[in-house]
N, C-alpha and C positions, 0 to 999 in steps of 0.2 A: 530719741523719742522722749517725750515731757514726763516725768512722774508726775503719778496720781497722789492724790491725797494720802497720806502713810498712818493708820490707827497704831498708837501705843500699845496695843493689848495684844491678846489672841482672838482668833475666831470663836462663833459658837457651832457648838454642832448642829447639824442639819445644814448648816448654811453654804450658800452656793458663792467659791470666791474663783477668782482667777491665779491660773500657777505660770511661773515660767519655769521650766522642765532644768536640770542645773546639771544632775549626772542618775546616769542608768546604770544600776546592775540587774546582775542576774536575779537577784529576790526582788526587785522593784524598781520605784525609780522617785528623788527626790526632786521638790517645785518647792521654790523660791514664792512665798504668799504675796502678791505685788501690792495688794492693799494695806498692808500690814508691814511693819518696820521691824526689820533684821528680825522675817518669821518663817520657817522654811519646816518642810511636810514633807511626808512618804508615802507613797502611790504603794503598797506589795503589788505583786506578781499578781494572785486572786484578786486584788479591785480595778485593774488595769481591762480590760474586757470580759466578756459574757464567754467569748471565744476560746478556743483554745491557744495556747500561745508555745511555738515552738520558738521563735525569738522575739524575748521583748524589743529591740529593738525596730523589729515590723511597725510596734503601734504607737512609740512613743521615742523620740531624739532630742539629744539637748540644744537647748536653745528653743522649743514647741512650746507655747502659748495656751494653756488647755484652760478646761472651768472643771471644777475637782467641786466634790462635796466632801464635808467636813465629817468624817465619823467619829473622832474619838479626840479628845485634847486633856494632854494635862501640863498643866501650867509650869507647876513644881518641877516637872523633867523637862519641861520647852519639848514633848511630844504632842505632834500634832499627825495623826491618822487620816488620809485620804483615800477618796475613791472614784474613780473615772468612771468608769462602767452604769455608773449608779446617776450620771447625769443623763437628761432626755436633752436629743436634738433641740427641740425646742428653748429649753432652758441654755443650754450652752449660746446658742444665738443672742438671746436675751439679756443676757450676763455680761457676754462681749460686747455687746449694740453700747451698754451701758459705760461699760466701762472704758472703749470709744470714746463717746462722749463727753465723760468726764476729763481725760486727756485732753481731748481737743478744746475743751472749756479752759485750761490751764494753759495752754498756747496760746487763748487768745489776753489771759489775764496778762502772761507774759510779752507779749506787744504790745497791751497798754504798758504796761512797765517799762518799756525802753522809750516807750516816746514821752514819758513823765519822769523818765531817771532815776527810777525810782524801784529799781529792780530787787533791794533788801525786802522789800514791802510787801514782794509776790507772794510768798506763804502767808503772811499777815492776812493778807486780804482774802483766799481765799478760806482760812480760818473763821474769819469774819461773817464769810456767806455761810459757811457749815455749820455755823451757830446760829443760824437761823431757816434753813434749810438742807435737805438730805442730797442734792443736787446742784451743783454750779453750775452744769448746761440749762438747768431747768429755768436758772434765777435770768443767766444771760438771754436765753429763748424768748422768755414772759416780760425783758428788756425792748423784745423787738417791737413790742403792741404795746405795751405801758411805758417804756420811759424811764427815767431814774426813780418813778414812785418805785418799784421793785426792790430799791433799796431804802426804802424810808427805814427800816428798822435795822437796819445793816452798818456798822458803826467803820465806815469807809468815805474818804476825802470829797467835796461837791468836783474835786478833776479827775479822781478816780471814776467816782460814776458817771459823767460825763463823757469820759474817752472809754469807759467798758458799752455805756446804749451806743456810741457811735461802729464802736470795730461789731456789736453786739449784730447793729442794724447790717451791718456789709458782708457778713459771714454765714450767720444761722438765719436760715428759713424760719417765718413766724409760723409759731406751733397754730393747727389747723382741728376741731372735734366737727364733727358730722353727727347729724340728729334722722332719723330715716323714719316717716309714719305714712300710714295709710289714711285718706281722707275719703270720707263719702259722707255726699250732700243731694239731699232732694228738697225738691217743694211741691205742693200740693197746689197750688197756683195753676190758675190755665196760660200763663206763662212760663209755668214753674224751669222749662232749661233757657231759658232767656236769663232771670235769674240767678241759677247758678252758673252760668256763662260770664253776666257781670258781675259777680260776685269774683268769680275767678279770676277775671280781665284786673282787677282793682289790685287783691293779692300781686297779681303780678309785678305790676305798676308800684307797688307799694317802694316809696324810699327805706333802705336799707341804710343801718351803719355802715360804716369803712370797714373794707373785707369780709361784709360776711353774701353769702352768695345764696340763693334760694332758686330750687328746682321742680318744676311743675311736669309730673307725665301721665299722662290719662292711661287707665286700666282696663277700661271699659263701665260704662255709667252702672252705678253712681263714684264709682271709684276712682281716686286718683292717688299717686303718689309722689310723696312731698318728702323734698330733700333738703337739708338744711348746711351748708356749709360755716362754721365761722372762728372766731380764735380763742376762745373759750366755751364751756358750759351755759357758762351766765348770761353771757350775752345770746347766743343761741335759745335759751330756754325763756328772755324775755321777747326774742324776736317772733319766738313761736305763739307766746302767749298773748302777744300784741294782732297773730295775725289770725287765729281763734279767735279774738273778741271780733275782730272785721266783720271774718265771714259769718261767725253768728248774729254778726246787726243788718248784715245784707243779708241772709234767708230767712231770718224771723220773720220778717216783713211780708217776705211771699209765703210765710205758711210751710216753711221749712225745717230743716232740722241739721245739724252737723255735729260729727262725729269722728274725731279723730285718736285711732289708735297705735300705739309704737310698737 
């Protein structure tokens, strides 16, 4: 399995890292900090669950994979204090999703590397992207819609980035945001749903960028709702803004009005 990025330091407290489990005893059980270099922590007995524990080994074995938060570090003694119990389902997901990720981002740095021979370079380079971002799946993601622009500030070779958008495009899913509002339109017109019907009909029809998708579903009059697919904020937020101005130039005319809320 690929290491992750390895920080020279310690953790800080409060913070949500991942352990791999090393050895259990009876008063605890110690994790190896995997984001962290040559850093390894103590689960006690009391922060291992809420539960009562007749044997630690029920909840915790080596070689287990956990998301631990950090309660207590002192540098001075390389004591770092952990606690299981103290993480939410949720968070533990989140944590892992993440650091996932960043694995598998480093796998694919490392296949560019073999096919450029240039496999001393692989830390390099992801170094390269860390100094300019807090994520490498994110930079390679935001490669699958942008291109090598991603790395205009990024101080890596034009066949580095070159063969990183390429394995980038064939591997990870372009990142997707969704915009969700409610629309409602009248007019005062003795045409007035004729009107918002064409007005409607145009939205539809309306050319769209590359990848972004738009959803129209009636609620019952005057209401509809409008669904906005696309691969970023920006582009979505001017897709929206573009189709706002439409419908306000088609129902003004008939003595209308529109109103769209998120």
């Amino acid at each position: 399995m690929a290491e992750t990025r390895k920080k020279f330091s310690f953790p800080n407290k409060d913070e949500l890292v991942v352990a791999t489990i090393t050895k259990v005893q009876n008063y605890g059980a110690f994790g190896r900090l995997e984001e962290y270099q040559n850093c390894e922590g103590m689960i006690h007995i009391s922060e291992i669950s809420n539960r009562w524990i007749k044997n630690i080994g029920d909840f915790v074995k080596d070689g287990d994979r956990v998301v631990v938060k950090v309660l207590r570090v002192d540098a001075e003694k390389g004591h770092v204090d952990l606690s299981l119990k103290s993480v939410k389902e949720a968070q533990r997901k989140e944590v892992l999703d993440l650091f996932k990720k960043e694995q598998r981002a480093r796998k694919l740095i490392e296949q560019a590397a073999k096919k450029l021979k240039a496999d001393k370079e692989v830390d390099e380079v992801i170094e390269s992207i860390y100094a300019n971002s807090d994520s490498v799946f994110d930079v390679l993601q935001n490669a699958t819609v942008e291109g090598d622009k991603v790395f205009e500030e990024i101080k890596i070779s034009d066949e580095w980035k070159k063969t990183l958008v390429k394995l980038a495009k064939d591997n990870i899913e372009a990142p997707r945001v969704e915009i969700k509002a409610t629309l409602e339109m009248e007019s005062r017109a003795s045409n007035g749903v004729e009107i918002v019907r064409t007005a409607l009909t145009g939205v539809k029809k309306k050319k769209l960028p590359k990848d972004v998708e738009l959803k129209l579903k009636y609620l019952g009059a005057p209401k509809y709702r409008l669904e906005l697919g696309a691969p970023n904020y920006k582009i979505a937020e001017q897709v929206l803004d573009g189709i706002t101005k439409d419908l306000n130039s088609a129902i003004q005319k008939g003595q209308g009005s529109v109103k769209i809320t998120r």
